[in-house]
C-alpha positions in Angstrom: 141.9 134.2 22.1 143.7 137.8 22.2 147.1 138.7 22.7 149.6 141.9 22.1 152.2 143.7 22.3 153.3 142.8 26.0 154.2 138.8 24.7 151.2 137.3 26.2 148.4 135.2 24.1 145.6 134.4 26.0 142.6 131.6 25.5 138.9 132.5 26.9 136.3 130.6 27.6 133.5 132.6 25.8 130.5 131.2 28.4 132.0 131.9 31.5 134.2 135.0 29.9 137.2 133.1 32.0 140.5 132.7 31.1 141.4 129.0 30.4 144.9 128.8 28.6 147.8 131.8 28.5 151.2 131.7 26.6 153.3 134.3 27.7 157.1 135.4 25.8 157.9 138.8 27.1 160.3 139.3 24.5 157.4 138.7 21.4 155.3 141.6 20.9 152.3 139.6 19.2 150.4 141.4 15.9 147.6 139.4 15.0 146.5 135.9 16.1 143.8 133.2 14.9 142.5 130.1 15.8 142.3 127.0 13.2 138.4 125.9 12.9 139.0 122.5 15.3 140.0 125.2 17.9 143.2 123.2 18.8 145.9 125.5 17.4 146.1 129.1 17.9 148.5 131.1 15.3 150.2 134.3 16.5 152.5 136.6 14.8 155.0 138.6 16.5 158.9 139.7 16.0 158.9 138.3 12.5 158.0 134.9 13.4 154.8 132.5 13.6 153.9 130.5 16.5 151.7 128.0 16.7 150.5 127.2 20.1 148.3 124.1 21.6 147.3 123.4 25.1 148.9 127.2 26.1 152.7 126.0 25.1 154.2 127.0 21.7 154.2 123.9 19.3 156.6 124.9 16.8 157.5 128.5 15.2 158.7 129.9 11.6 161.0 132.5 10.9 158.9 134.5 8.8 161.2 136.5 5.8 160.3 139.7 4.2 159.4 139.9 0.3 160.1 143.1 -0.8 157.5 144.4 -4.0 160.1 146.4 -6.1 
């Protein structure tokens, strides 16, 4: 999987280097992402939140809230 800045998370088949699954929010700009060890959820932060995404559609998402070290 990758994704970025432009909203879009994308799933690759690694053998044929194809893509096989997208999820595309133009209005997320996606940080990081990961994959749970089954492969069947993919888990990308962007915009403060957490997505979890199966079968290229977003499953559920988090609101995310800042803890500030002071």
């Amino acid at each position: 999987m990758s994704c970025g800045g432009e909203g879009a998370v994308y799933e690759w088949d690694l053998t044929t280097g194809g893509r096989i699954g997208e999820t595309v929010d133009k209005s997320v700009r996606y940080g990081g992402c990961a994959v749970n060890a089954e492969g069947k959820f993919i888990y990308a932060v962007g915009n403060d939140e957490l997505r979890e995404i199966s079968d290229s559609n977003v499953s559920r998402f988090n609101k995310l809230s800042h803890v500030e070290n002071g």
